[in-house]
C-alpha positions in Angstrom: -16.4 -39.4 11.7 -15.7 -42.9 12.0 -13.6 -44.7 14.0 -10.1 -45.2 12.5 -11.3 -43.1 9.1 -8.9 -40.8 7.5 -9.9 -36.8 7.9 -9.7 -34.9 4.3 -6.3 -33.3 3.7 -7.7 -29.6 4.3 -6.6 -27.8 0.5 -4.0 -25.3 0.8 -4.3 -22.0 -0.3 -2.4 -21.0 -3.4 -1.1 -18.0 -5.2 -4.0 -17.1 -6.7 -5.8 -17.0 -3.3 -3.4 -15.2 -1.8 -3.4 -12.1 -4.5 -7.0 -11.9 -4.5 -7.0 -11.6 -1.1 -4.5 -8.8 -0.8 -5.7 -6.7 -3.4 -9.4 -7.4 -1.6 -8.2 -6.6 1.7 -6.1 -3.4 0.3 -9.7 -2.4 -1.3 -11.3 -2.7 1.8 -9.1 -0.5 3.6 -8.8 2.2 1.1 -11.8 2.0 -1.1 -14.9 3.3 0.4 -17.6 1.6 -2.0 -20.2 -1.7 -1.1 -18.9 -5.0 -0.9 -19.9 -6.1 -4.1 -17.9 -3.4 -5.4 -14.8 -4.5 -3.4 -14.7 -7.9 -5.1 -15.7 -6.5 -8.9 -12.6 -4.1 -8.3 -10.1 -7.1 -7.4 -11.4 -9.8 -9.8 -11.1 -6.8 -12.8 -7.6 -6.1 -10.9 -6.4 -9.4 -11.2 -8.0 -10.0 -14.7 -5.6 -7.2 -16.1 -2.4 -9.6 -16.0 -4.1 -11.7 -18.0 -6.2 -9.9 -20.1 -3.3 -10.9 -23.2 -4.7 -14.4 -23.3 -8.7 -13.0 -24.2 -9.9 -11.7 -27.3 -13.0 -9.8 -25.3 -12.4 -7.7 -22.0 -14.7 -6.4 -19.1 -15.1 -3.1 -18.9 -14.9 -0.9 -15.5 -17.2 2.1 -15.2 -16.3 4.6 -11.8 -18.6 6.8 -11.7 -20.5 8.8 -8.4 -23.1 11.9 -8.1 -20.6 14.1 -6.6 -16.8 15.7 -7.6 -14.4 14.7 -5.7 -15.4 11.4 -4.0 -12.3 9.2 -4.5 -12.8 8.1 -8.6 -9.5 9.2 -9.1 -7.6 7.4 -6.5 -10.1 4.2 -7.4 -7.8 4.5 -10.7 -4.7 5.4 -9.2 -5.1 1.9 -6.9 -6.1 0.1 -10.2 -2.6 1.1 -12.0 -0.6 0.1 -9.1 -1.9 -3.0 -9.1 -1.5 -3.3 -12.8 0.9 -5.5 -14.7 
C-alpha cells in the first residue's frame, strides 16, 4: 500500500448474510449430511420466502438407503425455517 493511500472501506455484512449464515450454521449443527448438502439445504431454505416472486421453483429431494436416518427431522428444520 502506498504511502498516504486510502485502505478500501471493508463491506459490511447485511441481512441477507446474516440469515444464510444462521440457517447454515444451524444445518451444520443438526444436519448430519456433506457440505454441499449444507449449503443446497439453506439457499432452498432461504429461497422459500421468496419463492411468490418466481414462476418456476427448485425442487428438494431427501432421500437415504436406510429408515430412520434423520429425513424427517431434515423437513421438520425446513418448516421452521419456513415463511
Amino acid at each position: 500500500m502506498r504511502t498516504g493511500a486510502k485502505a478500501a472501506p471493508k463491506k459490511k455484512k447485511g441481512k441477507k448474510a446474516d440469515a444464510i449464515s444462521m440457517v447454515y450454521a444451524f444445518l451444520q449443527t443438526y444436519v448430519d449430511v456433506p457440505e454441499d448438502q449444507h449449503v443446497a439445504l439453506a439457499l432452498w431454505i432461504l429461497w422459500t420466502h421468496v419463492c411468490n416472486r418466481y414462476q418456476h421453483a427448485p425442487r428438494i429431494v431427501v432421500t437415504s438407503a436406510t429408515p430412520e436416518c434423520g429425513k424427517s427431522s431434515v423437513f421438520k428444520i425446513i418448516l421452521a425455517f419456513g415463511p
